[in-house]
PyMOL Python script that loads the backbone (N, CA, C, O; Angstrom):
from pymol import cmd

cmd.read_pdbstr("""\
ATOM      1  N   UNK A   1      -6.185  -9.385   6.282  1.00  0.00           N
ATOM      2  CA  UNK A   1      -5.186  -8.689   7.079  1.00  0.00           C
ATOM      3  C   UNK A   1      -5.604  -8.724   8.535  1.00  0.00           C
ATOM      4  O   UNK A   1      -6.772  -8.493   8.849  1.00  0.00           O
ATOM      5  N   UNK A   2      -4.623  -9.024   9.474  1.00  0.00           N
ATOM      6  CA  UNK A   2      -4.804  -8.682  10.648  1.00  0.00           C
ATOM      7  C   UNK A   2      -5.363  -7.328  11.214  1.00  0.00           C
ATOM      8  O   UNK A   2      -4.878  -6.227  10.953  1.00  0.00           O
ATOM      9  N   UNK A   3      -6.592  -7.585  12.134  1.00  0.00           N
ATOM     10  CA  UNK A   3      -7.293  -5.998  12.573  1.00  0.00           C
ATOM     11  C   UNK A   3      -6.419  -5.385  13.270  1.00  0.00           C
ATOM     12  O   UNK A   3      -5.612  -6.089  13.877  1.00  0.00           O
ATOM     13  N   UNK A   4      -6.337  -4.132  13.369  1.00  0.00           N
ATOM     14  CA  UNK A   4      -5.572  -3.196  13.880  1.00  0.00           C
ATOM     15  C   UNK A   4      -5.759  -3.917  15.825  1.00  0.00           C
ATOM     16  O   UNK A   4      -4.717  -4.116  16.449  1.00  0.00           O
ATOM     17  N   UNK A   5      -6.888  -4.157  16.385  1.00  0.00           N
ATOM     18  CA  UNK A   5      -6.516  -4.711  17.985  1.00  0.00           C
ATOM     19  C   UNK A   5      -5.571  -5.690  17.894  1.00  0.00           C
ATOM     20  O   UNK A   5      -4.581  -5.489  18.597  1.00  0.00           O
ATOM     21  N   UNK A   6      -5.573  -7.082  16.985  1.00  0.00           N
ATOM     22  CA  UNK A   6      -4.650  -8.256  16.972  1.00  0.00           C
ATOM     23  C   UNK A   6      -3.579  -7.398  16.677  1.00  0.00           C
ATOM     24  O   UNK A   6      -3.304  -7.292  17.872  1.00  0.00           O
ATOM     25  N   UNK A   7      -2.759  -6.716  16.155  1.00  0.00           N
ATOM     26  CA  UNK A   7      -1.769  -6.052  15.621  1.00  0.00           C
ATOM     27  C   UNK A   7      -1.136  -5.116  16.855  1.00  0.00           C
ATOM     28  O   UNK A   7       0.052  -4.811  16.965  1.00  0.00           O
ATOM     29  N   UNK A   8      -2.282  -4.717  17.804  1.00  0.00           N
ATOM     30  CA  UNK A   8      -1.532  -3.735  18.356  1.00  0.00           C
ATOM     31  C   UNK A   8      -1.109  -5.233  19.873  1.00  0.00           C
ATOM     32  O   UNK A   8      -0.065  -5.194  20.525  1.00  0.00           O
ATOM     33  N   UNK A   9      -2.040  -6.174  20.040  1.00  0.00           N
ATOM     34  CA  UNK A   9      -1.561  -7.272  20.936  1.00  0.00           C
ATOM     35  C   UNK A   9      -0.191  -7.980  20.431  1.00  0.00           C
ATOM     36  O   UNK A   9       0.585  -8.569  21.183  1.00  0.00           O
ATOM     37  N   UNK A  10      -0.040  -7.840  19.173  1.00  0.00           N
ATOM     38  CA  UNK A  10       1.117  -8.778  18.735  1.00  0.00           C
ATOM     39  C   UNK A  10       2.540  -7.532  19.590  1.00  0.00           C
ATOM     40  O   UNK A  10       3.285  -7.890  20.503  1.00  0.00           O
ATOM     41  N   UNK A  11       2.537  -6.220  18.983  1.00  0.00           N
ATOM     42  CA  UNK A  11       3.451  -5.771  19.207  1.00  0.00           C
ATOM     43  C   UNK A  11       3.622  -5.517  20.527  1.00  0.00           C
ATOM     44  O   UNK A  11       4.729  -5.225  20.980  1.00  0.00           O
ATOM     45  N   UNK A  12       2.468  -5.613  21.314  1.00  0.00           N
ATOM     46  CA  UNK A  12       2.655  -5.218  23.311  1.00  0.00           C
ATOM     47  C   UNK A  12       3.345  -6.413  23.471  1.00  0.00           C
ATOM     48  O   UNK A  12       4.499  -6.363  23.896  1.00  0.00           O
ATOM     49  N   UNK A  13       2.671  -7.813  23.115  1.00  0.00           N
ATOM     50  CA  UNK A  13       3.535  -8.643  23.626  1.00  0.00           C
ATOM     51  C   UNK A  13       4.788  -9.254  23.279  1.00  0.00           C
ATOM     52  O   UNK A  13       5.375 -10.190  23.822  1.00  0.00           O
ATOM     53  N   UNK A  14       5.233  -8.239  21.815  1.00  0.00           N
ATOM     54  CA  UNK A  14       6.648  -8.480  21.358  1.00  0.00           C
ATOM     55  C   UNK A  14       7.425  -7.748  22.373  1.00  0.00           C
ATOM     56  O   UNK A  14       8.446  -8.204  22.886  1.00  0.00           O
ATOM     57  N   UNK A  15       6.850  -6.457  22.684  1.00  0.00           N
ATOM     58  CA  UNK A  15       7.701  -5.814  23.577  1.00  0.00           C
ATOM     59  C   UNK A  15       8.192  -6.160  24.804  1.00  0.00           C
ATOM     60  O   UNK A  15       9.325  -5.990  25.255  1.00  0.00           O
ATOM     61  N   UNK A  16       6.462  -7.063  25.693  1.00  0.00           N
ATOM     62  CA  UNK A  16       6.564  -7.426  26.977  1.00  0.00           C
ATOM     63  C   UNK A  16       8.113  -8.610  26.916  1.00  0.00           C
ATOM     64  O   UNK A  16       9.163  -8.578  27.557  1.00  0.00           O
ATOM     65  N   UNK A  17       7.792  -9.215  26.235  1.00  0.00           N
ATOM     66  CA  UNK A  17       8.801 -10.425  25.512  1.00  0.00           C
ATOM     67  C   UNK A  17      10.461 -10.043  25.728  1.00  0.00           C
ATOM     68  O   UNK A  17      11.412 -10.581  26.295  1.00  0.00           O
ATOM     69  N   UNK A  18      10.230  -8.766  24.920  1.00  0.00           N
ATOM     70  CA  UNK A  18      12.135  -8.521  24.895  1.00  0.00           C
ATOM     71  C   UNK A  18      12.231  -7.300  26.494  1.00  0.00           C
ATOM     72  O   UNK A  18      13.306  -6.866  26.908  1.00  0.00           O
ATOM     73  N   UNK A  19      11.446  -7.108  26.863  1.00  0.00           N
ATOM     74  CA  UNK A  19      11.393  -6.136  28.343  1.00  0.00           C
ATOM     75  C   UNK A  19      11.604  -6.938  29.664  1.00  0.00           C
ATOM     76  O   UNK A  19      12.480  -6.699  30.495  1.00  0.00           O
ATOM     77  N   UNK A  20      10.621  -7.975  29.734  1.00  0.00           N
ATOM     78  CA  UNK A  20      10.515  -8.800  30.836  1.00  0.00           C
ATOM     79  C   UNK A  20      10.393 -10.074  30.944  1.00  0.00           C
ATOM     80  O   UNK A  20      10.608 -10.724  31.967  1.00  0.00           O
ATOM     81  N   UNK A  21       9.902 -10.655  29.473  1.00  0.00           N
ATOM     82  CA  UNK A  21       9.945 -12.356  29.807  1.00  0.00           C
ATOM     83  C   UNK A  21       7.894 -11.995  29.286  1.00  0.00           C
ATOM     84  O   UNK A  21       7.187 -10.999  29.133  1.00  0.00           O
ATOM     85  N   UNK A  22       7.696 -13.782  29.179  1.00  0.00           N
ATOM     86  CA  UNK A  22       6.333 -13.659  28.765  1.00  0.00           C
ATOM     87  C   UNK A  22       5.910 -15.142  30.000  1.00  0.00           C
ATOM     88  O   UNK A  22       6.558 -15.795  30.818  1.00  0.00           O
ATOM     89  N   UNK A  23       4.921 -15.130  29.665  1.00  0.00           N
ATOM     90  CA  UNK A  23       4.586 -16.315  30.805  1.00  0.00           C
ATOM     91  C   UNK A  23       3.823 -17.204  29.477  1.00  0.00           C
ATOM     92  O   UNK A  23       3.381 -16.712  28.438  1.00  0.00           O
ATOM     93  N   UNK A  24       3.832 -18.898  29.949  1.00  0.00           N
ATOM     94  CA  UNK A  24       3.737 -19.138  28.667  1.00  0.00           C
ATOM     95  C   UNK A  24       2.345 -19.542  27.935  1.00  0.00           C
ATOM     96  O   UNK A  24       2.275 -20.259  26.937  1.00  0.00           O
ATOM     97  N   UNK A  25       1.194 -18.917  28.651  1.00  0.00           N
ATOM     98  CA  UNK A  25       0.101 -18.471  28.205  1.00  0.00           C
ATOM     99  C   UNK A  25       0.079 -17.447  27.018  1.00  0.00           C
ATOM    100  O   UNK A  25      -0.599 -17.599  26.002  1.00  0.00           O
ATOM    101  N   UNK A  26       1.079 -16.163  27.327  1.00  0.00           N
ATOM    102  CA  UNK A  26       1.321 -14.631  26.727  1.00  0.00           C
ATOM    103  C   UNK A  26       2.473 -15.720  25.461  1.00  0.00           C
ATOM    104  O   UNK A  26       2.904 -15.254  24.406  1.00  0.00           O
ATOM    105  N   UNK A  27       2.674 -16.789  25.823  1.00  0.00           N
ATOM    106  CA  UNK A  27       3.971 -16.748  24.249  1.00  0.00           C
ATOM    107  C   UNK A  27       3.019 -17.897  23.459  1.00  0.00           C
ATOM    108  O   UNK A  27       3.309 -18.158  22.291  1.00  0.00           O
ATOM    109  N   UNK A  28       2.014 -18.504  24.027  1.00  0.00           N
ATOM    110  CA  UNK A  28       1.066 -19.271  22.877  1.00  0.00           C
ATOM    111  C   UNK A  28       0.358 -18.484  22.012  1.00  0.00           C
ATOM    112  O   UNK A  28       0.161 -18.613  20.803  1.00  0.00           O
ATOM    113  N   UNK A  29      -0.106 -17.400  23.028  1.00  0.00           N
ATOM    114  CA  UNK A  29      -0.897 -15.875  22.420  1.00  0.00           C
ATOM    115  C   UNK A  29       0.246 -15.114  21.127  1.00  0.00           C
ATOM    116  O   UNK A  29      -0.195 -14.631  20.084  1.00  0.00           O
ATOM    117  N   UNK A  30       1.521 -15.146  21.435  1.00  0.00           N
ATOM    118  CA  UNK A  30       2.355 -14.464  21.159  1.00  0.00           C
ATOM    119  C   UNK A  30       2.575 -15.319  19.774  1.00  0.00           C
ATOM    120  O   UNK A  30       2.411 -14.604  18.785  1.00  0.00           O
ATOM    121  N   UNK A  31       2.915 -16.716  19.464  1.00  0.00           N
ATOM    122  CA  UNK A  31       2.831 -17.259  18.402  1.00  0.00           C
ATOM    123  C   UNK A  31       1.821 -17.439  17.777  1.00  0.00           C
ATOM    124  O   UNK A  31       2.001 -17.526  16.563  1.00  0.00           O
ATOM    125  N   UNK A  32       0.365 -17.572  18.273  1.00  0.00           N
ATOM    126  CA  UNK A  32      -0.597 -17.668  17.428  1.00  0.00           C
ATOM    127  C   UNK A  32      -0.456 -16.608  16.682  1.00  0.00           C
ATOM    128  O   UNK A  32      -0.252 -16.832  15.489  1.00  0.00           O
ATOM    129  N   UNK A  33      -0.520 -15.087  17.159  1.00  0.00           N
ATOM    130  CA  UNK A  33      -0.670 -13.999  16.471  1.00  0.00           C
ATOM    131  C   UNK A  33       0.195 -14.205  15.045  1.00  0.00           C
ATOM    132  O   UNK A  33      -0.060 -14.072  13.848  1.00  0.00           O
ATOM    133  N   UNK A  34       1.450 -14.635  15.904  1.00  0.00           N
ATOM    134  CA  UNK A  34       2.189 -14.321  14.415  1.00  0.00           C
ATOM    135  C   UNK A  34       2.258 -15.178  13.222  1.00  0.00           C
ATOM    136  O   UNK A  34       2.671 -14.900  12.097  1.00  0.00           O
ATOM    137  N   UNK A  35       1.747 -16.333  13.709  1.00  0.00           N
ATOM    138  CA  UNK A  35       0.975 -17.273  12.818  1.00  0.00           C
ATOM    139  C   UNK A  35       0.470 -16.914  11.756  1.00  0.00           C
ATOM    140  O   UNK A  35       0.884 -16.948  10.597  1.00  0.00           O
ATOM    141  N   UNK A  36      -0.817 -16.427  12.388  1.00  0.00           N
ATOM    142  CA  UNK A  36      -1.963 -15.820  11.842  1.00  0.00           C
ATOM    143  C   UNK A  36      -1.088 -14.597  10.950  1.00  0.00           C
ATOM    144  O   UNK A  36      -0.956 -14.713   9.732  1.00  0.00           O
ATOM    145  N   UNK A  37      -0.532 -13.459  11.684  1.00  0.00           N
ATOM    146  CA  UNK A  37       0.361 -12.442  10.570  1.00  0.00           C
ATOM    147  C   UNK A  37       1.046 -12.751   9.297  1.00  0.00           C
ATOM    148  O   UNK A  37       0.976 -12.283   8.161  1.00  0.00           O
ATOM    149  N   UNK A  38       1.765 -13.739   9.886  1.00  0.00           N
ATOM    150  CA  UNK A  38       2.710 -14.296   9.033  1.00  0.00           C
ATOM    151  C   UNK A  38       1.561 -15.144   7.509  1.00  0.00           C
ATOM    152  O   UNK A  38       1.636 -14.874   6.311  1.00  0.00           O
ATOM    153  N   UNK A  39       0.876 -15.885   8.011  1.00  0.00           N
ATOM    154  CA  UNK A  39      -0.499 -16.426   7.147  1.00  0.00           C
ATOM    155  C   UNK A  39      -0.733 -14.947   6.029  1.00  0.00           C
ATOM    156  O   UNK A  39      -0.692 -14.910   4.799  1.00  0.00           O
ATOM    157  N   UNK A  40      -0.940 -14.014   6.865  1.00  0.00           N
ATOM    158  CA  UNK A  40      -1.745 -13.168   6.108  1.00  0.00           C
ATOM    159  C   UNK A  40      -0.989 -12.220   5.428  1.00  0.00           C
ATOM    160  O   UNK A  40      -1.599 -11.383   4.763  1.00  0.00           O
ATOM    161  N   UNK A  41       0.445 -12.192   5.478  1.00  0.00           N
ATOM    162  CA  UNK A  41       1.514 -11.465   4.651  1.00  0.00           C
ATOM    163  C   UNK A  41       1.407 -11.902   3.239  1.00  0.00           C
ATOM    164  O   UNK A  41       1.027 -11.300   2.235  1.00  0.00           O
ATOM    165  N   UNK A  42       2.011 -13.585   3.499  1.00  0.00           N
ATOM    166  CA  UNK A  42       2.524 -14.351   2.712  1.00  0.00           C
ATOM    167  C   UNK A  42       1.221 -14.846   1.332  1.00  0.00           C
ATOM    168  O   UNK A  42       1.480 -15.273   0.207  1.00  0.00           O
ATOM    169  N   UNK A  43      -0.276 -14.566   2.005  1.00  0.00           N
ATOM    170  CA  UNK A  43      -1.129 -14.742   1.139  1.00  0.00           C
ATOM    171  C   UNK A  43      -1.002 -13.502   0.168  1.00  0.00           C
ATOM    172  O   UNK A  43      -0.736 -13.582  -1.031  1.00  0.00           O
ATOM    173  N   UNK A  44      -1.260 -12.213   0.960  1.00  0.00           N
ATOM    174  CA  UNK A  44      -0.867 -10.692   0.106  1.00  0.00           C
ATOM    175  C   UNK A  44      -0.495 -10.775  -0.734  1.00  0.00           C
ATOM    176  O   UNK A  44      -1.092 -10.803  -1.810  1.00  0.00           O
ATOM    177  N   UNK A  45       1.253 -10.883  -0.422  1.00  0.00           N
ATOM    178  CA  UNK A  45       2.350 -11.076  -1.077  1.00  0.00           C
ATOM    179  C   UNK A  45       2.321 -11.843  -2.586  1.00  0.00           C
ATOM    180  O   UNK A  45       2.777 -11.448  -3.659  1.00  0.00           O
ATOM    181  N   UNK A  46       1.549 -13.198  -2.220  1.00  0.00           N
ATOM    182  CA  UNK A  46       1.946 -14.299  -3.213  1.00  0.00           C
ATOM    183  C   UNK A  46       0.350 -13.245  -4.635  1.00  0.00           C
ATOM    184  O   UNK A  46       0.434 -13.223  -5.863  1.00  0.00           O
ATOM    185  N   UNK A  47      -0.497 -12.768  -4.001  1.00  0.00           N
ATOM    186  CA  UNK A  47      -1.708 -11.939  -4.657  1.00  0.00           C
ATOM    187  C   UNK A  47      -0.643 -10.838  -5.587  1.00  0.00           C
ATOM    188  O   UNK A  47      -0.759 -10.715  -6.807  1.00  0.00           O
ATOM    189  N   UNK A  48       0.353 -10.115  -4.788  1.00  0.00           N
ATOM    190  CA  UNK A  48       1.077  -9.022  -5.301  1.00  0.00           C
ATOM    191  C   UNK A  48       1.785  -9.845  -6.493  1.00  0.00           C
ATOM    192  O   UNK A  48       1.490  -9.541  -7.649  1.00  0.00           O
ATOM    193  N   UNK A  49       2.678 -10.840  -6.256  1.00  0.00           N
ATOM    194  CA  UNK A  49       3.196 -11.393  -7.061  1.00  0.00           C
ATOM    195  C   UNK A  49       3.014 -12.153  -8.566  1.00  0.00           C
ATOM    196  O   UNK A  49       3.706 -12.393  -9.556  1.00  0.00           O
ATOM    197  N   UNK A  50       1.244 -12.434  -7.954  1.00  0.00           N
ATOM    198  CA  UNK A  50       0.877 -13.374  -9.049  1.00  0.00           C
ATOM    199  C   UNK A  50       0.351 -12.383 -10.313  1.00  0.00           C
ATOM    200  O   UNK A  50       0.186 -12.785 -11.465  1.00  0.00           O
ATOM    201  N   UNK A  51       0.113 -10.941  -9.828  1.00  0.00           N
ATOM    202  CA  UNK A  51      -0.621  -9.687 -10.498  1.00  0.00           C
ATOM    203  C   UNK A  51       0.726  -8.843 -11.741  1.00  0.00           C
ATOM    204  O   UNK A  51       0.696  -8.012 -12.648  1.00  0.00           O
ATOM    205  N   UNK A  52       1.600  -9.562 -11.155  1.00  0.00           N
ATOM    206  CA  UNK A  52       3.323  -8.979 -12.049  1.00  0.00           C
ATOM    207  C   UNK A  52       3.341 -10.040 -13.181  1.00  0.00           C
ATOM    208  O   UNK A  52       3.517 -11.253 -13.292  1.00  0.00           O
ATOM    209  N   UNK A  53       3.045  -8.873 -14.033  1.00  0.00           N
ATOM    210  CA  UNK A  53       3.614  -9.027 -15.681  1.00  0.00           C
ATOM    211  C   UNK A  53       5.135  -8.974 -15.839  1.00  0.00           C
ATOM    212  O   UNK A  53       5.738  -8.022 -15.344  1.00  0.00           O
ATOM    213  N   UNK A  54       5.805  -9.950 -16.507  1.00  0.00           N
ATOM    214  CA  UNK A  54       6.971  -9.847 -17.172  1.00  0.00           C
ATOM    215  C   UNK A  54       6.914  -9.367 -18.233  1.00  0.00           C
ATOM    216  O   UNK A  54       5.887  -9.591 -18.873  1.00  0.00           O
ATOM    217  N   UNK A  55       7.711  -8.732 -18.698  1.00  0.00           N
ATOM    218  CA  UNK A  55       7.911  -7.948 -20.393  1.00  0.00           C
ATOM    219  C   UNK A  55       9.289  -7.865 -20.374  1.00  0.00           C
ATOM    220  O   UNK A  55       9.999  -7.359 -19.505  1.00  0.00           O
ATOM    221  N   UNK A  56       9.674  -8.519 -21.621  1.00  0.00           N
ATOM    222  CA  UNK A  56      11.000  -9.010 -21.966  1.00  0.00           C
ATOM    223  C   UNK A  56      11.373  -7.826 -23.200  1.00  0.00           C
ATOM    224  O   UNK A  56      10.867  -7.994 -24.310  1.00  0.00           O
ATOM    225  N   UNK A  57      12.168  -6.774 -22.985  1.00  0.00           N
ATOM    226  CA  UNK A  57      12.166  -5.398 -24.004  1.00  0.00           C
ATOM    227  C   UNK A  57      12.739  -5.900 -25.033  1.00  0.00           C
ATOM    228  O   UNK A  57      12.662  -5.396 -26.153  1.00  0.00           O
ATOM    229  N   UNK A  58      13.508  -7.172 -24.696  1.00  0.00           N
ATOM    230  CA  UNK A  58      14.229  -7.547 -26.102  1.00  0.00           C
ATOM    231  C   UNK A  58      13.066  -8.227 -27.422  1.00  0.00           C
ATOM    232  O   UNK A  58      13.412  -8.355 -28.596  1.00  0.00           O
ATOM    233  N   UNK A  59      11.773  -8.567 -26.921  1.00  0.00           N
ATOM    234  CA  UNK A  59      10.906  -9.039 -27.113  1.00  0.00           C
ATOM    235  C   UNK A  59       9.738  -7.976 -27.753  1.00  0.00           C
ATOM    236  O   UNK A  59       8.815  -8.018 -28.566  1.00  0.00           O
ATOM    237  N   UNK A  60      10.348  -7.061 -26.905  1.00  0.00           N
ATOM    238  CA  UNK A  60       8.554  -5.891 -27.116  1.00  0.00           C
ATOM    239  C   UNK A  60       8.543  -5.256 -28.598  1.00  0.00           C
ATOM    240  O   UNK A  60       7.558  -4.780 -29.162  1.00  0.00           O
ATOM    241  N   UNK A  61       9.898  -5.356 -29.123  1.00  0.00           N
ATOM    242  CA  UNK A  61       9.582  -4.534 -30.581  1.00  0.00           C
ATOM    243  C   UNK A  61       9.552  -5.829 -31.832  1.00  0.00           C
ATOM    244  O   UNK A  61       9.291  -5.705 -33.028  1.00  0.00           O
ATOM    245  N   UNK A  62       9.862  -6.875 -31.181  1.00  0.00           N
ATOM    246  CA  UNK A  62      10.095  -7.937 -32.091  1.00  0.00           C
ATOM    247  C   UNK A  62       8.212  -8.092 -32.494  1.00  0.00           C
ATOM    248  O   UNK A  62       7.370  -7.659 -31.707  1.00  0.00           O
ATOM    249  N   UNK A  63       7.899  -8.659 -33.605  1.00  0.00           N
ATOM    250  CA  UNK A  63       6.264  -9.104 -34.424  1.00  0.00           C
ATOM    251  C   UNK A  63       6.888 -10.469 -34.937  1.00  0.00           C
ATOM    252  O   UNK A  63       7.956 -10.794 -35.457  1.00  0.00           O
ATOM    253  N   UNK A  64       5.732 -11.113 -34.551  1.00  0.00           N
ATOM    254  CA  UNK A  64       5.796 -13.018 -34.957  1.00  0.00           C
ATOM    255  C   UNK A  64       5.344 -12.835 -36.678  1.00  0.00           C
ATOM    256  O   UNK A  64       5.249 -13.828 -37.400  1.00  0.00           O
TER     257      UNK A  64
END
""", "prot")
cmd.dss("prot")
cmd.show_as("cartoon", "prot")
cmd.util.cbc("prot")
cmd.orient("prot")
């Protein structure tokens, strides 16, 4: 997960972004971050996903 400093830079310079414009040093900074965020959601996520059991109820009382 992104550390709470990268996290709080992503959102100053989302803000600076929709407030005033970024210079395009602040929007390479500005995409790396979310790169990197976006990287580290989508790994989570796919962890959350892969941890989900299906159980089919039409299935659960049925014996082979």
């Amino acid at each position: 997960m992104l550390d709470q400093k990268k996290l709080d830079e992503l959102n100053r310079l989302a803000r600076k972004k929709k407030a005033a414009g970024l210079s395009e040093e602040e929007m390479k900074q500005l995409n790396e971050l979310r790169q990197e965020y976006l990287s580290n959601f989508r790994k989570s996520f796919r962890g959350q996903l892969d941890s989900i059991i299906i159980v089919d109820p039409e299935e659960e009382g049925e014996e082979s």
